[in-house]
Every structure is written in structure tokens, then in C-alpha cells.
C-alpha positions as CSV (number, residue, x, y, z in Angstrom):
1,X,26.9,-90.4,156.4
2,X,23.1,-91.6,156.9
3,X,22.2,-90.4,153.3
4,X,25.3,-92.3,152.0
5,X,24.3,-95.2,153.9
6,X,20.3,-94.8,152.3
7,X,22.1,-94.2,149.2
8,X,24.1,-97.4,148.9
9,X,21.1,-99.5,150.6
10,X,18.9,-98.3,147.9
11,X,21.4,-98.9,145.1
12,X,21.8,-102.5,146.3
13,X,18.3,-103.2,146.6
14,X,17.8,-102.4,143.0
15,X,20.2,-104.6,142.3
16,X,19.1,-107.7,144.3
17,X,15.7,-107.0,145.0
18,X,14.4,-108.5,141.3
19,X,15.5,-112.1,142.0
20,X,12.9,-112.0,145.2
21,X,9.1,-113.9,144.3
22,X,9.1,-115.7,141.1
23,X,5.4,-115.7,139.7
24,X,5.2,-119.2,138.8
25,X,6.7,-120.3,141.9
26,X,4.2,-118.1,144.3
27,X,1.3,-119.8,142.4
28,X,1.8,-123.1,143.6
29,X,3.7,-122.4,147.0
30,X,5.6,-119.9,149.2
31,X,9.0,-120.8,150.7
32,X,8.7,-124.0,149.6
33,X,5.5,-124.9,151.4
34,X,2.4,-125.7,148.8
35,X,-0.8,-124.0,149.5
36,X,-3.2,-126.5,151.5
37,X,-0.5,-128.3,153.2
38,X,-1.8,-129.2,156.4
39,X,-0.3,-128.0,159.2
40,X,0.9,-131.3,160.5
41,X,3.1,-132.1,158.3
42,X,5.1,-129.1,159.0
43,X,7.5,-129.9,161.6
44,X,8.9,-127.0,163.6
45,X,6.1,-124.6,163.3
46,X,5.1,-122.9,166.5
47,X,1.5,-122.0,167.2
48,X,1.4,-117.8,168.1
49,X,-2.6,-117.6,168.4
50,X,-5.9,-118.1,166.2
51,X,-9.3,-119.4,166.7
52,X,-11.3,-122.4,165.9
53,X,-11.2,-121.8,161.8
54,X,-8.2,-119.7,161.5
55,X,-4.1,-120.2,163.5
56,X,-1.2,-118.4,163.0
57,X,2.1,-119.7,163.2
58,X,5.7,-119.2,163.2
59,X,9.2,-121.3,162.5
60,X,11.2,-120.4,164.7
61,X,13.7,-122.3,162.6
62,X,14.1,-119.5,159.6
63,X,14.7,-115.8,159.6
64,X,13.3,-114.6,156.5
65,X,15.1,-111.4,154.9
66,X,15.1,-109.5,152.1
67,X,18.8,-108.2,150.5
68,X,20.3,-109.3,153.8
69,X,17.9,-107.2,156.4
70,X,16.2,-109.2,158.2
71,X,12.3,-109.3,158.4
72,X,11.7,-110.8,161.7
73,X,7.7,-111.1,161.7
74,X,7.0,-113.5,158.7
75,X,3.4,-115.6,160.2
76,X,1.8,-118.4,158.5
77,X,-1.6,-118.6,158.3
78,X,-3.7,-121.7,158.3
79,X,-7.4,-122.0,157.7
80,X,-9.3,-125.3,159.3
81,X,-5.1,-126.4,159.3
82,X,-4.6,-126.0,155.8
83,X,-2.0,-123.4,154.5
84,X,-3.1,-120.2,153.0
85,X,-1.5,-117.1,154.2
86,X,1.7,-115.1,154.9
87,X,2.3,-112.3,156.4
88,X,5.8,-109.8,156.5
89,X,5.5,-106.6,158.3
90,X,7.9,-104.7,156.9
91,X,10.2,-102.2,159.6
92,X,12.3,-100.3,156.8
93,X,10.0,-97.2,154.7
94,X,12.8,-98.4,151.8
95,X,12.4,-101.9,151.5
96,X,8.2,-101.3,151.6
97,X,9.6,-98.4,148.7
98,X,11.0,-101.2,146.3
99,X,8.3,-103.7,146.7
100,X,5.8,-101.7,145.5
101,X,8.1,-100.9,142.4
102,X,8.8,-104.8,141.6
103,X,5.3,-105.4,142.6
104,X,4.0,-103.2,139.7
105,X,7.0,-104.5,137.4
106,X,6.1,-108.0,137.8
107,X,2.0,-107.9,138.1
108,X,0.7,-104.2,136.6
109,X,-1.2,-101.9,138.1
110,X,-2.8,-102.9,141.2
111,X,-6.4,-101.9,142.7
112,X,-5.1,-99.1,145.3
113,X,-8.0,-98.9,148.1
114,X,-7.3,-95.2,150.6
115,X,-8.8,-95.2,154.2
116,X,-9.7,-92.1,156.4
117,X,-9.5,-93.7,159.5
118,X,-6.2,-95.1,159.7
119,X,-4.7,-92.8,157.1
120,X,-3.7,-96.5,155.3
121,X,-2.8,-97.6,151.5
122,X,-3.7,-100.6,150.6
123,X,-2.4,-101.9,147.1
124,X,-3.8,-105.2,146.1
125,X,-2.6,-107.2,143.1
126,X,-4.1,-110.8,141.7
127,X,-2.0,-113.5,140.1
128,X,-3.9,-116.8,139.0
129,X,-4.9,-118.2,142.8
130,X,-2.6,-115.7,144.5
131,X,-3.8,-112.0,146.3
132,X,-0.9,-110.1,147.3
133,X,-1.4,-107.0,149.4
134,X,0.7,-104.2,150.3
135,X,0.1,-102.1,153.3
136,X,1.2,-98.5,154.5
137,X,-0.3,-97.4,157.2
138,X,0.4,-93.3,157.8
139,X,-0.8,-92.9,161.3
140,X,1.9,-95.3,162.8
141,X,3.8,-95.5,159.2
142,X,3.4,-99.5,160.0
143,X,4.0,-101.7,156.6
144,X,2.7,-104.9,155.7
145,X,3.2,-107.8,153.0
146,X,0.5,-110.3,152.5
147,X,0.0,-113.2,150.0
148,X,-3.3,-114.9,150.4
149,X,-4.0,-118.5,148.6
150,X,-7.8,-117.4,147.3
151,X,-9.1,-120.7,146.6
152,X,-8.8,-121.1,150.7
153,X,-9.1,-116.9,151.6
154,X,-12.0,-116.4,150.0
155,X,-14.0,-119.1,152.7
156,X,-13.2,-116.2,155.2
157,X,-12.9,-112.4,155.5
158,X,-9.3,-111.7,155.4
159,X,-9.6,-107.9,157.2
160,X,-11.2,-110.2,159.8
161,X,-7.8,-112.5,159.7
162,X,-5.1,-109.1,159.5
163,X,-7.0,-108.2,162.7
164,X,-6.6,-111.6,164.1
165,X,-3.3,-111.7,163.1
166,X,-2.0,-108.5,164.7
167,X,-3.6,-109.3,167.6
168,X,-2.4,-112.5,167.9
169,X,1.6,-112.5,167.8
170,X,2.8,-110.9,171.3
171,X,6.6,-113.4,171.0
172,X,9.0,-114.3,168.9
173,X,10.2,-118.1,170.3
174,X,14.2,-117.9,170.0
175,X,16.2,-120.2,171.7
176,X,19.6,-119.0,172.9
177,X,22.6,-119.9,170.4
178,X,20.1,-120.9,168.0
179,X,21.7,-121.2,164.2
180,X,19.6,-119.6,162.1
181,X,18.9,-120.5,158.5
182,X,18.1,-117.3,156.3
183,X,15.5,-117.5,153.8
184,X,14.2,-114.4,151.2
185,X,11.1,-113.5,151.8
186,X,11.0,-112.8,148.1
187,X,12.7,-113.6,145.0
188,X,11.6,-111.6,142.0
């Protein structure tokens, strides 16, 4: 039954999965919000931890997903309050499976980077202002999206912000009975 199950999951996600990130879209914004916005005029958006330079956030108002399966840990980043980061960790080995493939169908070959330490892939891919990273790590099989907005990411040291960002999200602020609004993660 479970390889049926994995069988018809990945069949869908084949199906679905292309209409995630569209490349003209992901240059100027993510989700709707444009690169640089400033954190104030977001309204909703919870603070989860940061420093001085750098904050992470959540809304608590969406529940991003990708072909109906919900991706619960979707952080903002902000740099001196401007937008410039998002980050999806990624709980299924399948879903992580098909967005490498779309990945490499919809920007080439990326730069593939291999640590010792933490057993971790990283695949990095550029498009116009946007660095998009893909993470598997094989010592805890842990999986990561990232889409970083360079003309702002490149003023810091983003392994320095991943850290900050792992370390910084410890809650997820639901409210009880709250209506959530889905959103995909990506639309190819």
C-alpha cells in the first residue's frame, strides 16, 4: 500500500509540480511580496528571532504547500528590514526529489558544492538578482529551499544567516480555529 501511495504522490507531483516558481515572477518578488519591501509595510508578519542587521519572520496568516502537502516552516528574511530571503525546509525526501528535477529544467545545471562534515549537498543555481539553494543534508537527511535577493544577500554572509536562521525559529504562532489561506511555495 505505501509504495502505491509513493507511486501515485510521485505521479501527481509530476503533474502539478511545473506550474510552481515562475522565473520572471521570482525575479521581481516571492509570494507576492517585492524584494526590498520593508518590513513595515507587511502587516501580519510575526517576528521568530534575528539580530541587529538581520530578522526572521513568519505569517502566521498562510500555510504555504506544494501539490497540496503542506510546508509548514516557510521564514522570511529581512536585512536592516528590507526583504531578501526565504526559506522552506522541506520534510518529504520526494518533494526535495522533484525540485531538484524542475530546478535543473527551469535554470540548467547548477554549481553542486559536497561537505564532509555534515555529509550535505548543496545545489546552487543563479537567475538575474535571484540565488536559489537546495539543501540535503545526509547525516539528519534534513532538506532546505532557499531563494536569496543578491543585490541585498551579498551585504552579508548567508551561511552566517542559514545558521541564524535555524537557530532562530523554536514556534510556530497558530491561533486555535484559525482559517488558513494556502499559498504554493512554488509555481513552476
Amino acid at each position: 500500500m505505501r509504495k502505491l501511495s509513493i507511486s501515485i504522490f510521485t505521479m501527481l507531483l509530476f503533474w502539478v509540480v511545473p506550474q510552481f516558481v515562475s522565473p520572471a515572477d521570482l525575479q521581481d518578488s516571492y509570494s507576492g511580496i517585492i524584494w526590498g519591501t520593508d518590513i513595515s509595510a507587511l502587516k501580519n508578519f510575526t517576528k521568530i528571532g534575528g539580530n541587529d542587521r538581520v530578522s526572521y519572520y513568519l505569517n502566521p496568516n498562510e500555510l504555504h504547500s506544494i501539490n497540496d502537502i503542506d510546508v509548514p516552516h516557510v521564514v522570511y528574511g529581512f536585512y536592516n528590514e528590507k526583504f531578501f530571503a526565504v526559506f522552506a525546509v522541506i520534510d518529504i525526501f520526494e518533494v526535495y526529489s522533484q525540485l531538484k528535477s524542475q530546478l535543473l529544467t527551469k535554470f540548467g545545471d547548477p554549481q553542486i558544492t559536497l561537505t564532509a562534515r555534515q555529509e550535505q549537498t548543496i545545489y546552487r543555481w543563479k537567475y538575474k538578482d535571484i540565488k536559489i539553494k537546495l539543501k540535503l543534508r545526509g547525516t539528519d537527511d534534513k532538506m532546505k529551499l532557499a531563494f536569496y535577493y543578491t543585490p541585498l544577500s551579498i551585504k552579508i554572509d548567508e551561511n552566517r544567516v542559514e545558521e541564524l536562521h535555524e537557530k532562530s525559529y523554536r514556534f510556530f504562532p497558530i491561533k486555535k480555529d484559525k482559517k488558513w489561506e494556502r499559498i504554493p511555495l512554488l509555481e513552476f
